[in-house]
ZANU-510724 format. One line per 5 residues: number of its first residue (from 1); for each residue x, y, z of N, C-alpha, C. Coordinates in nm, 3 decimals. Layout:
N
NUM> X,Y,Z,X,Y,Z,X,Y,Z ~ ...
REM end
This chain:
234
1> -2.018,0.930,-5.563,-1.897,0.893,-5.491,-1.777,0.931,-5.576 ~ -1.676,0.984,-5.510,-1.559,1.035,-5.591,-1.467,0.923,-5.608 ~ -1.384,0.890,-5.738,-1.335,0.789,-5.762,-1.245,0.792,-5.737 ~ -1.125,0.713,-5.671,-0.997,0.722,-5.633,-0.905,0.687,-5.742 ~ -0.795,0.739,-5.759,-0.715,0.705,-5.871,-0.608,0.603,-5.816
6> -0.618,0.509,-5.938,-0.513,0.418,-5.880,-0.445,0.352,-5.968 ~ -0.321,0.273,-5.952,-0.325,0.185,-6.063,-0.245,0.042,-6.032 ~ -0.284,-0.022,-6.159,-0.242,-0.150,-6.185,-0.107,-0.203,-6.149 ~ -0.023,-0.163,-6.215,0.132,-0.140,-6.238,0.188,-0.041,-6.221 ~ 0.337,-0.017,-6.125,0.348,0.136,-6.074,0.521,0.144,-6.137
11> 0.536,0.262,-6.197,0.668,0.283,-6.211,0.716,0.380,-6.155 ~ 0.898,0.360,-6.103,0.953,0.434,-5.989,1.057,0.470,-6.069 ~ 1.056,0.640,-6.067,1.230,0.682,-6.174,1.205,0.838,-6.129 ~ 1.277,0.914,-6.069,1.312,1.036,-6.051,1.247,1.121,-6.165 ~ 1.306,1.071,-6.253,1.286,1.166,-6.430,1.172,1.128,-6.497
16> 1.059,1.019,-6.367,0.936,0.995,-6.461,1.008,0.920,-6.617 ~ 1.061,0.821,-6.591,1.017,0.768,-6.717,0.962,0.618,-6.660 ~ 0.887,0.548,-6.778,0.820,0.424,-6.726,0.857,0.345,-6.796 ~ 0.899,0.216,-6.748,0.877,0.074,-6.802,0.752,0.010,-6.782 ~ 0.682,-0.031,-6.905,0.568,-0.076,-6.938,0.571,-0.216,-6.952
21> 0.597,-0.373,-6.864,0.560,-0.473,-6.908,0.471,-0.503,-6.913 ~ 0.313,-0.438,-6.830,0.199,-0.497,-6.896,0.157,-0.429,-6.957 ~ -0.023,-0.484,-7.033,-0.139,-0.371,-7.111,-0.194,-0.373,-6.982 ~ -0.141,-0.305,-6.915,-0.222,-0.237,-6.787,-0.196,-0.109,-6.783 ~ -0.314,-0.019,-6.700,-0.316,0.075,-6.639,-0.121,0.173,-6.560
26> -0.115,0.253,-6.639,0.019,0.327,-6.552,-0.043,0.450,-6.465 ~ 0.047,0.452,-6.362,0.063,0.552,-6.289,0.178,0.612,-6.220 ~ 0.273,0.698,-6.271,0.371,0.770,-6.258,0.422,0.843,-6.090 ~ 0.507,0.778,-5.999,0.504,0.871,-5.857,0.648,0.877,-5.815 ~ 0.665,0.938,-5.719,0.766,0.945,-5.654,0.742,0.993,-5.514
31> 0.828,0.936,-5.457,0.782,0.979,-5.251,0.810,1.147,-5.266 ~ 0.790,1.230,-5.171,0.834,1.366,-5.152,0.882,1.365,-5.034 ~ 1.023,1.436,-5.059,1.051,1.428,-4.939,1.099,1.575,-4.928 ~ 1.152,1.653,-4.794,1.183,1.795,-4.803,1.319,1.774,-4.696 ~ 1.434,1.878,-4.741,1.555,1.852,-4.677,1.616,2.002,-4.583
36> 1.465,2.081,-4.591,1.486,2.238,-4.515,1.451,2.172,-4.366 ~ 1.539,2.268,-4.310,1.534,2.217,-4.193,1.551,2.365,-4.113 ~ 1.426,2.435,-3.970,1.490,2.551,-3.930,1.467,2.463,-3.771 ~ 1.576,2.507,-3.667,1.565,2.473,-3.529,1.525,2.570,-3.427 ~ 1.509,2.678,-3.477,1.387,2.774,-3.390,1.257,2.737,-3.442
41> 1.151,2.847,-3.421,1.051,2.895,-3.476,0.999,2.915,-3.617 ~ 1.039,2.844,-3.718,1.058,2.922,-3.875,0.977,2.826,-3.934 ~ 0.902,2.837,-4.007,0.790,2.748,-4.067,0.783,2.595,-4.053 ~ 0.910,2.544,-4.076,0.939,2.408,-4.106,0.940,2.333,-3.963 ~ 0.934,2.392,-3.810,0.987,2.393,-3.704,0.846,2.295,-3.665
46> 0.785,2.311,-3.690,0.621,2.256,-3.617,0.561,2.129,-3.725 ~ 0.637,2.156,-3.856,0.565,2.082,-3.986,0.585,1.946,-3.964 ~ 0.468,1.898,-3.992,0.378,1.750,-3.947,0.407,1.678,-4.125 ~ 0.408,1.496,-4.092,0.386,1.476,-4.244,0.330,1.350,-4.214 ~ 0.259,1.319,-4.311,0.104,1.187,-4.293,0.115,1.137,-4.448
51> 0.047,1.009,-4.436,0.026,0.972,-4.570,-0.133,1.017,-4.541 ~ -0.205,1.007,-4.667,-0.325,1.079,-4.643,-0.403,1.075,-4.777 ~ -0.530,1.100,-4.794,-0.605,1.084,-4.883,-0.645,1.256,-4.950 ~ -0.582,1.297,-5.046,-0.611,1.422,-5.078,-0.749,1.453,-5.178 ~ -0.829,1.518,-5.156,-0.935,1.531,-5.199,-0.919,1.744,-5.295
56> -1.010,1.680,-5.423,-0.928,1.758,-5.534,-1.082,1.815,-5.590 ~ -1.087,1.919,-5.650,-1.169,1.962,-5.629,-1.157,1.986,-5.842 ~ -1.297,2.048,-5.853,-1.304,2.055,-6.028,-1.208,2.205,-6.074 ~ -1.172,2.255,-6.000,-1.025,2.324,-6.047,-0.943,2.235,-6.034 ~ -0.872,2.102,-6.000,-0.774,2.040,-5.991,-0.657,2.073,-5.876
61> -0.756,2.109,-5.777,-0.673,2.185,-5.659,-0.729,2.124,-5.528 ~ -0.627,2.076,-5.462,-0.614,1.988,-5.354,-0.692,2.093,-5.249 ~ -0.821,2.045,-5.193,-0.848,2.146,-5.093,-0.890,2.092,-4.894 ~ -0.843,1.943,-4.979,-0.842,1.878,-4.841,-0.838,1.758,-4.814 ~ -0.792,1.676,-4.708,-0.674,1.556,-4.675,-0.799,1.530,-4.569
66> -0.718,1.356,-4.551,-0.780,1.282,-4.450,-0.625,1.137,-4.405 ~ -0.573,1.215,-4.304,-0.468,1.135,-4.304,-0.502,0.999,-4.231 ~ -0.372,0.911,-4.258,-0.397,0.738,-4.216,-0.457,0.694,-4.045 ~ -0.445,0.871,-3.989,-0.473,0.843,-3.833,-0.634,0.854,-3.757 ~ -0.673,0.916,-3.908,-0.803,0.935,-3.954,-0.827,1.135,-3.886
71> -0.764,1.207,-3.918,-0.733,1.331,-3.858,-0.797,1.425,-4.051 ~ -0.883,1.465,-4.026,-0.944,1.576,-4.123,-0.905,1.691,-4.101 ~ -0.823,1.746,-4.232,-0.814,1.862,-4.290,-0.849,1.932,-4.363 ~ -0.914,2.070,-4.340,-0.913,2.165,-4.457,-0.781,2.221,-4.542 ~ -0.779,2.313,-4.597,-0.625,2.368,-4.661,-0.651,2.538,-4.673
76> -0.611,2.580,-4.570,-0.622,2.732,-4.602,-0.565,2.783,-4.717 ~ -0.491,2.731,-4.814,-0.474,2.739,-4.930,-0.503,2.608,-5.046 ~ -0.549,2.612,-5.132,-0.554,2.480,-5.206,-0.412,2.474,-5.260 ~ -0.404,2.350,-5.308,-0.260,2.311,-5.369,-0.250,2.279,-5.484 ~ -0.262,2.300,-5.576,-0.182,2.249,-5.698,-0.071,2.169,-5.737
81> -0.043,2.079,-5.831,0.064,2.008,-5.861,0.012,1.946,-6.014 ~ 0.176,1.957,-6.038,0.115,1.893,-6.186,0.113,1.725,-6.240 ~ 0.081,1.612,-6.111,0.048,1.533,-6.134,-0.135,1.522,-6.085 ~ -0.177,1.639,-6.022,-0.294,1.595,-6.035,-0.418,1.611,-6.172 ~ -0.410,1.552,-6.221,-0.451,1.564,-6.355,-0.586,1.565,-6.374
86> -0.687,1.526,-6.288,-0.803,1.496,-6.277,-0.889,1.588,-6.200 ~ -1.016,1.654,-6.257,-1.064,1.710,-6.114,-1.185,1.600,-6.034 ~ -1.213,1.660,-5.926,-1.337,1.590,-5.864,-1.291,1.468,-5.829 ~ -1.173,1.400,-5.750,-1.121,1.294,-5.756,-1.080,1.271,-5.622 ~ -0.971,1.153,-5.553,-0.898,1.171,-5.436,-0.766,1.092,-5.503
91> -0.695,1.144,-5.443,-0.536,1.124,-5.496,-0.516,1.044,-5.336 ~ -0.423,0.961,-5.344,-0.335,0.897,-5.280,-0.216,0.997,-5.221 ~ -0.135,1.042,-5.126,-0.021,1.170,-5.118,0.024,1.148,-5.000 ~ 0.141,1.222,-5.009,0.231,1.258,-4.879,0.200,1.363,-4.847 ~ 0.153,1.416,-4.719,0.149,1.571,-4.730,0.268,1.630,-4.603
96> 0.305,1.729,-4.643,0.356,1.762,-4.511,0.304,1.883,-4.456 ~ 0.266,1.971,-4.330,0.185,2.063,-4.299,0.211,2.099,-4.210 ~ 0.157,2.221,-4.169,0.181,2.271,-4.028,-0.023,2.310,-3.966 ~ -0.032,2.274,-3.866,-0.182,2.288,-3.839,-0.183,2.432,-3.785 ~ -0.254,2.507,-3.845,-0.310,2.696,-3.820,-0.399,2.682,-3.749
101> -0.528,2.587,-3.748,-0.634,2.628,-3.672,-0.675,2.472,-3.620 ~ -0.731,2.466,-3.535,-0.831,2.310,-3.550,-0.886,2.277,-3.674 ~ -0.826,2.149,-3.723,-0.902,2.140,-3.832,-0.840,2.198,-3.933 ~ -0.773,2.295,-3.938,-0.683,2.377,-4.117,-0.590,2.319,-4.096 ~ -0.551,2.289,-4.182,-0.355,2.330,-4.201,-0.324,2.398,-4.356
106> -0.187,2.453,-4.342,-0.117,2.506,-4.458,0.021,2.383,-4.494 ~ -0.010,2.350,-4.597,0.052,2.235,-4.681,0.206,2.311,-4.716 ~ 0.289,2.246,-4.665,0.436,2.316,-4.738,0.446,2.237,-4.815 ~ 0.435,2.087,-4.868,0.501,2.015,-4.965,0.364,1.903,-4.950 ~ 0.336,1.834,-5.094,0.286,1.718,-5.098,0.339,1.657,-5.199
111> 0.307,1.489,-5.240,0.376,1.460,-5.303,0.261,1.334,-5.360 ~ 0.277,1.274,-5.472,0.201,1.167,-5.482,0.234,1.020,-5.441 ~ 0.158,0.950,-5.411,0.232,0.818,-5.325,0.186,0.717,-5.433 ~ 0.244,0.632,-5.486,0.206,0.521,-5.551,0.093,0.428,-5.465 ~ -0.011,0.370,-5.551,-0.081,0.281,-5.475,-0.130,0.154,-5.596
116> -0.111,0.033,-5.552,-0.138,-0.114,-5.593,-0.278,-0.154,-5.527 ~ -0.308,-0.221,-5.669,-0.449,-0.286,-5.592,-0.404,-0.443,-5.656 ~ -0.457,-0.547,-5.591,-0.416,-0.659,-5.579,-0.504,-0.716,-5.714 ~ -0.448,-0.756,-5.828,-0.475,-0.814,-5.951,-0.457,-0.960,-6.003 ~ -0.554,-1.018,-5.979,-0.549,-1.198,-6.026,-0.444,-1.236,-6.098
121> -0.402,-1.329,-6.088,-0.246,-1.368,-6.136,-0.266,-1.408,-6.270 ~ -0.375,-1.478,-6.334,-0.388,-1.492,-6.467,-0.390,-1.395,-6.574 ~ -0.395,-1.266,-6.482,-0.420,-1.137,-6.576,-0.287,-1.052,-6.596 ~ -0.150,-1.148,-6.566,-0.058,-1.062,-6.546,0.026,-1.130,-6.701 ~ 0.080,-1.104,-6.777,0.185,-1.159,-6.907,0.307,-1.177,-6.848
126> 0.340,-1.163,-6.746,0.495,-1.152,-6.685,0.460,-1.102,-6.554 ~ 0.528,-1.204,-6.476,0.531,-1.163,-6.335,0.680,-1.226,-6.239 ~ 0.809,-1.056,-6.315,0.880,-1.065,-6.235,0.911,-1.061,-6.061 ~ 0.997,-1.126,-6.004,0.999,-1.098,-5.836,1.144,-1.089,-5.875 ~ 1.203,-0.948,-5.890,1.313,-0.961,-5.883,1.372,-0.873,-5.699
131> 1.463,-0.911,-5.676,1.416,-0.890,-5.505,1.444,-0.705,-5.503 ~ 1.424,-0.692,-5.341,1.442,-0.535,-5.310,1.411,-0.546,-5.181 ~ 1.418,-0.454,-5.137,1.480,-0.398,-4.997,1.324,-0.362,-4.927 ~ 1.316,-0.420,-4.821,1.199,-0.379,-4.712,1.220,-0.307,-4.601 ~ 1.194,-0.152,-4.608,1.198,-0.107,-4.487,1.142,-0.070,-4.318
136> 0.970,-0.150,-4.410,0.880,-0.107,-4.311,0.760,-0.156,-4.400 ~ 0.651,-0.257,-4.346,0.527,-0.282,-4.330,0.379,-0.272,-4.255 ~ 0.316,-0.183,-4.261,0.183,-0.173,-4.168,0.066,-0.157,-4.236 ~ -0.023,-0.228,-4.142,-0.182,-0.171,-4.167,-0.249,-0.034,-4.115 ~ -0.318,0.048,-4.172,-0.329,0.190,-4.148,-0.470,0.135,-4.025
141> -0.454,0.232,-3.991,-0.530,0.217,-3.833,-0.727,0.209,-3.882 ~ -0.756,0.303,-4.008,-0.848,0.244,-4.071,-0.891,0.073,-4.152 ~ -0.770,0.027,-4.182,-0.773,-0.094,-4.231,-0.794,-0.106,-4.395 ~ -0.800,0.032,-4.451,-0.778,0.013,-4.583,-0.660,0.002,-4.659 ~ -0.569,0.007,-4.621,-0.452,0.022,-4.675,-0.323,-0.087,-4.577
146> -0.265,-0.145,-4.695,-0.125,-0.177,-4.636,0.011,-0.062,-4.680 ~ 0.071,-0.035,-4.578,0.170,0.074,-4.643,0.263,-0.014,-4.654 ~ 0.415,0.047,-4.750,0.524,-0.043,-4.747,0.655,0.052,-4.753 ~ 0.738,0.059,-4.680,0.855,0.132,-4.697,0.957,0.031,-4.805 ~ 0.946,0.086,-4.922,1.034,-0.028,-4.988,1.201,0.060,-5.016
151> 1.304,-0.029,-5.053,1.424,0.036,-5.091,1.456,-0.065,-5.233 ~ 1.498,0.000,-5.300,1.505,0.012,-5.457,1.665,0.016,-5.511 ~ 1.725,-0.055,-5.502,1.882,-0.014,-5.563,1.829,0.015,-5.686 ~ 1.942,0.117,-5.722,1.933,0.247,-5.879,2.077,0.248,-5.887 ~ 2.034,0.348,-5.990,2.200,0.420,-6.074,2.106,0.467,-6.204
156> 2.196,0.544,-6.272,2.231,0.622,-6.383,2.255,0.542,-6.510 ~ 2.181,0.561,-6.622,2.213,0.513,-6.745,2.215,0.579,-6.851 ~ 2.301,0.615,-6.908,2.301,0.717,-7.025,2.250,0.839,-6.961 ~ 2.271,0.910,-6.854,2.258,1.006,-6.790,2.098,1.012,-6.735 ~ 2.030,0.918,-6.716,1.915,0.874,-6.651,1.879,0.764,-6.561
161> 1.842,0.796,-6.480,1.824,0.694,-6.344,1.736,0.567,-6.443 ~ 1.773,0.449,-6.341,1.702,0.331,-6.405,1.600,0.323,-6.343 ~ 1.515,0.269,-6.408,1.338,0.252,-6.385,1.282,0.128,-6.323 ~ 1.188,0.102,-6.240,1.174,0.022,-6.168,1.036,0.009,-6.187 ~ 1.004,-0.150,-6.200,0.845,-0.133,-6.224,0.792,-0.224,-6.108
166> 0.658,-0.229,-6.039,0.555,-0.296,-5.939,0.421,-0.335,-5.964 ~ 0.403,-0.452,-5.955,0.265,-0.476,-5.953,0.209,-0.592,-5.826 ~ 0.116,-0.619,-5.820,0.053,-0.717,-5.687,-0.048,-0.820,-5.758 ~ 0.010,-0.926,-5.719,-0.073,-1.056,-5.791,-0.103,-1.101,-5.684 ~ -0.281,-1.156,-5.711,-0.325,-1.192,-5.579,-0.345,-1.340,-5.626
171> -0.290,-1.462,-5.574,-0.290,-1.581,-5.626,-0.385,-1.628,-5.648 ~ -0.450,-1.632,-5.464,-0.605,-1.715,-5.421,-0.659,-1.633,-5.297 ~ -0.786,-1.664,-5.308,-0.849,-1.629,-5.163,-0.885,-1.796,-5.118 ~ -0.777,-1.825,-5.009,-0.812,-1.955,-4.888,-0.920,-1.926,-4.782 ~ -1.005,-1.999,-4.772,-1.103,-2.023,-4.673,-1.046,-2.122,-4.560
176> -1.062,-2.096,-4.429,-0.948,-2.179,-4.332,-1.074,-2.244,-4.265 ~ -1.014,-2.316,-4.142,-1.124,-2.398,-4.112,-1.247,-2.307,-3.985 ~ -1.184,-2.215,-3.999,-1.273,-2.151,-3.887,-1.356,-2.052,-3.993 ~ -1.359,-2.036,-4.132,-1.473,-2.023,-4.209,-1.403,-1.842,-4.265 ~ -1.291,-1.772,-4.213,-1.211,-1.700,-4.218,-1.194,-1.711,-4.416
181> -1.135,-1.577,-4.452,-1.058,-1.551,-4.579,-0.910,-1.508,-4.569 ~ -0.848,-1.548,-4.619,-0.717,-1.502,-4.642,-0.666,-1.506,-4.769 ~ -0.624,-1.360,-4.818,-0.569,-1.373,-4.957,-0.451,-1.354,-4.961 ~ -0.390,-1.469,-5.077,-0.268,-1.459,-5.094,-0.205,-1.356,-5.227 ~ -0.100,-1.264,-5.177,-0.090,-1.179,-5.260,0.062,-1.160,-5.285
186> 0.127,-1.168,-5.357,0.264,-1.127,-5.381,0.297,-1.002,-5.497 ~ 0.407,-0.955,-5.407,0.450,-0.805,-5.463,0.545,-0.852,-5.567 ~ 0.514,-0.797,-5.741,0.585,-0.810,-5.798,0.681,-0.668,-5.841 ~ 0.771,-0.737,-5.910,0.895,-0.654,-5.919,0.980,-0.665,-6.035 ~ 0.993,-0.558,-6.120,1.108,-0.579,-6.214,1.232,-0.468,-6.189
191> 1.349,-0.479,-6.166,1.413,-0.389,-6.149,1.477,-0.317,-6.325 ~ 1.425,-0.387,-6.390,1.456,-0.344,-6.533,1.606,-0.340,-6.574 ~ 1.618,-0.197,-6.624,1.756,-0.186,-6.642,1.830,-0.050,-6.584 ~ 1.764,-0.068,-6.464,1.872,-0.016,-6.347,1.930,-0.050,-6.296 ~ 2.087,-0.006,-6.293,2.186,-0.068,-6.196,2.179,-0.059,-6.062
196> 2.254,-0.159,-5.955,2.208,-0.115,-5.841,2.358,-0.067,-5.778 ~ 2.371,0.078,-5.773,2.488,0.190,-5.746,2.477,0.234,-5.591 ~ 2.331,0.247,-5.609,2.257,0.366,-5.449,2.150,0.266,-5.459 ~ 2.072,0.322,-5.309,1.947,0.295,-5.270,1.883,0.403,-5.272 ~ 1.741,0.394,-5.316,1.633,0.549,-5.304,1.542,0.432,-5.208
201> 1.474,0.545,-5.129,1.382,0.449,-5.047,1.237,0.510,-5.090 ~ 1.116,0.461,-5.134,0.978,0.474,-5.210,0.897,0.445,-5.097 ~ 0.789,0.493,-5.093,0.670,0.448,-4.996,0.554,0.360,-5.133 ~ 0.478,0.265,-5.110,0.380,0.222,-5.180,0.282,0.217,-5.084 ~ 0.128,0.225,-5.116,0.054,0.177,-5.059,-0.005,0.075,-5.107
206> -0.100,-0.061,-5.052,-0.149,-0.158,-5.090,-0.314,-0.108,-5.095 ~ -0.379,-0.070,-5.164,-0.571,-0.049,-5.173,-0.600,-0.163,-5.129 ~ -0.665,-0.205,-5.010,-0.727,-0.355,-5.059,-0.866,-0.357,-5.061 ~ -0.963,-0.425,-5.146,-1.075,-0.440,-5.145,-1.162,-0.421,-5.109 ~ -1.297,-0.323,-5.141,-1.426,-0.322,-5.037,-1.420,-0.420,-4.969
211> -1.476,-0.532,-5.062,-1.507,-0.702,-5.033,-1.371,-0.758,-4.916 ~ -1.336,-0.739,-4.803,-1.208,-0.709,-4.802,-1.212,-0.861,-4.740 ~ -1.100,-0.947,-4.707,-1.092,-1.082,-4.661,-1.015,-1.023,-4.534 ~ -1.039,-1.168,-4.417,-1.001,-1.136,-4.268,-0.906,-1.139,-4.263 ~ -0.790,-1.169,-4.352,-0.648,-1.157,-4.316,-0.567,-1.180,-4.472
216> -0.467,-1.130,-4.503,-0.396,-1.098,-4.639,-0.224,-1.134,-4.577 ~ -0.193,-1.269,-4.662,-0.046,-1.279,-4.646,0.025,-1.245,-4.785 ~ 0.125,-1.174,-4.747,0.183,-1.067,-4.846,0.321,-1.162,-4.854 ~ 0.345,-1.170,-4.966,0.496,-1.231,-5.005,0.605,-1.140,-5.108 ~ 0.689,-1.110,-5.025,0.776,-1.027,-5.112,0.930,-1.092,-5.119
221> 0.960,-1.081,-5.254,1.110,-1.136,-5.275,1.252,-1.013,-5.202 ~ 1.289,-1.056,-5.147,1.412,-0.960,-5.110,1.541,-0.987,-5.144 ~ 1.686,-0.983,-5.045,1.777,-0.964,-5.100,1.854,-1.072,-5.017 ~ 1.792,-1.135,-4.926,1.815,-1.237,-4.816,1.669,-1.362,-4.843 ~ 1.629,-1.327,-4.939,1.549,-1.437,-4.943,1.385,-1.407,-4.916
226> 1.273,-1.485,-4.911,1.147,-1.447,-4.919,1.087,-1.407,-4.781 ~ 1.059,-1.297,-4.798,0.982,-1.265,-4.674,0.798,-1.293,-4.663 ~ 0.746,-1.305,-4.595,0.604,-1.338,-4.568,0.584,-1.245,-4.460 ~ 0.437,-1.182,-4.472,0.407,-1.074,-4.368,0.207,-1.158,-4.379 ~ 0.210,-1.143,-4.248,0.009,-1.183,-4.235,-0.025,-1.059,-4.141
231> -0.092,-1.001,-4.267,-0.217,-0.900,-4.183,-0.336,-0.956,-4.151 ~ -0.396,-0.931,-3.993,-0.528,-0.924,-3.981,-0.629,-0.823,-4.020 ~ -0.711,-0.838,-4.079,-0.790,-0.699,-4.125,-0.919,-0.703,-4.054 ~ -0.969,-0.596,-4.039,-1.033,-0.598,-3.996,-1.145,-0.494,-4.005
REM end
């Protein structure tokens, strides 16, 4: 079985740099986004974009996706990038594409997507909630994943964007009276020492568990106060 890469604690900075508050696991991302735009016929005119599971081959070359709608791709070209660091693996990604055949597409842009897996709260040394911006919450139509459109106030420090760090503490798993699981999980947050000038908006995904429980209430600190979201899983 090919191992998915993931991590513990996620840091968000244009220029890749990381703030490290735990001895946990890092993993370095940024959303991709593309700003070409043609309104005839011209490559970009038809191009599709999915979050998706990229599958990487022992050259370290992306040779094929399985997006959140559950839609399989080949890659009439493999892809390269220099965050995939691993071969024989599946990366987490944005892809964007245009479909050539049933089944192919040609990749104009991918990107790596941050992904959290939900980590017992005793195992955390610090667990800031400092708030941030929610743009969008769902469960992927497979049920492995919670996505999150988050927004991030930033700025510039000494001529470098400020760094933003994430992690997911899962408090408890509650048993209800109808014999059901529900885990409680809250999104943590340090905004470090970035100012908040602008907003960048980040995609995260949530991994949740083989072992998975029937429903996951998610608590995130914001900018108006605590939000609560209950997924059913299923």
């Amino acid at each position: 079985m090919k191992e998915m890469n993931h991590n513990f604690f996620s840091c968000l900075s244009s220029l890749f740099a990381c703030y490290q508050p735990l001895a946990l696991g890092i993993l370095l991302f940024a959303s991709c986004e593309t700003d070409s735009y043609d309104k005839g016929e011209g490559k970009y005119s038809q191009m599709q974009g999915d979050f998706a599971e990229l599958t990487v081959n022992s050259q370290k070359e992306g040779v094929s996706f399985l997006t959140d709608e559950g839609e399989q791709y080949k890659l009439a070209t493999p892809v390269t990038s220099s965050w995939i660091q691993r071969p024989d693996t599946t990366y987490r990604a944005i892809v964007y594409f245009n479909e050539t055949t049933q089944g192919e597409a040609e990749v104009m842009a991918v990107g790596q997507m941050g992904v959290l897996q939900p980590i017992e709260h005793w195992r955390f040394k610090e667990q800031p909630q400092d708030p941030l911006g929610v743009e969008s919450l769902w469960l992927t139509r497979n049920g492995k994943y919670i996505n999150m459109g988050l927004l991030l106030k930033n700025g510039h420090v000494d001529d470098s964007e400020g760094v933003h760090a994430l992690g997911l503490c899962r408090d408890t798993i509650m048993v209800n009276p109808d014999q059901t699981r529900t885990a409680y999980y809250r999104l943590l947050h340090s905004q470090g020492d970035a100012p908040e000038y602008y907003t960048n908006r980040r995609y995260v995904s949530i991994l949740l568990p083989q072992d998975r429980p029937d429903s996951v209430r998610l608590s995130i600190e914001t900018y108006t106060g605590t939000l609560v979201k209950l997924f059913k899983i299923f």
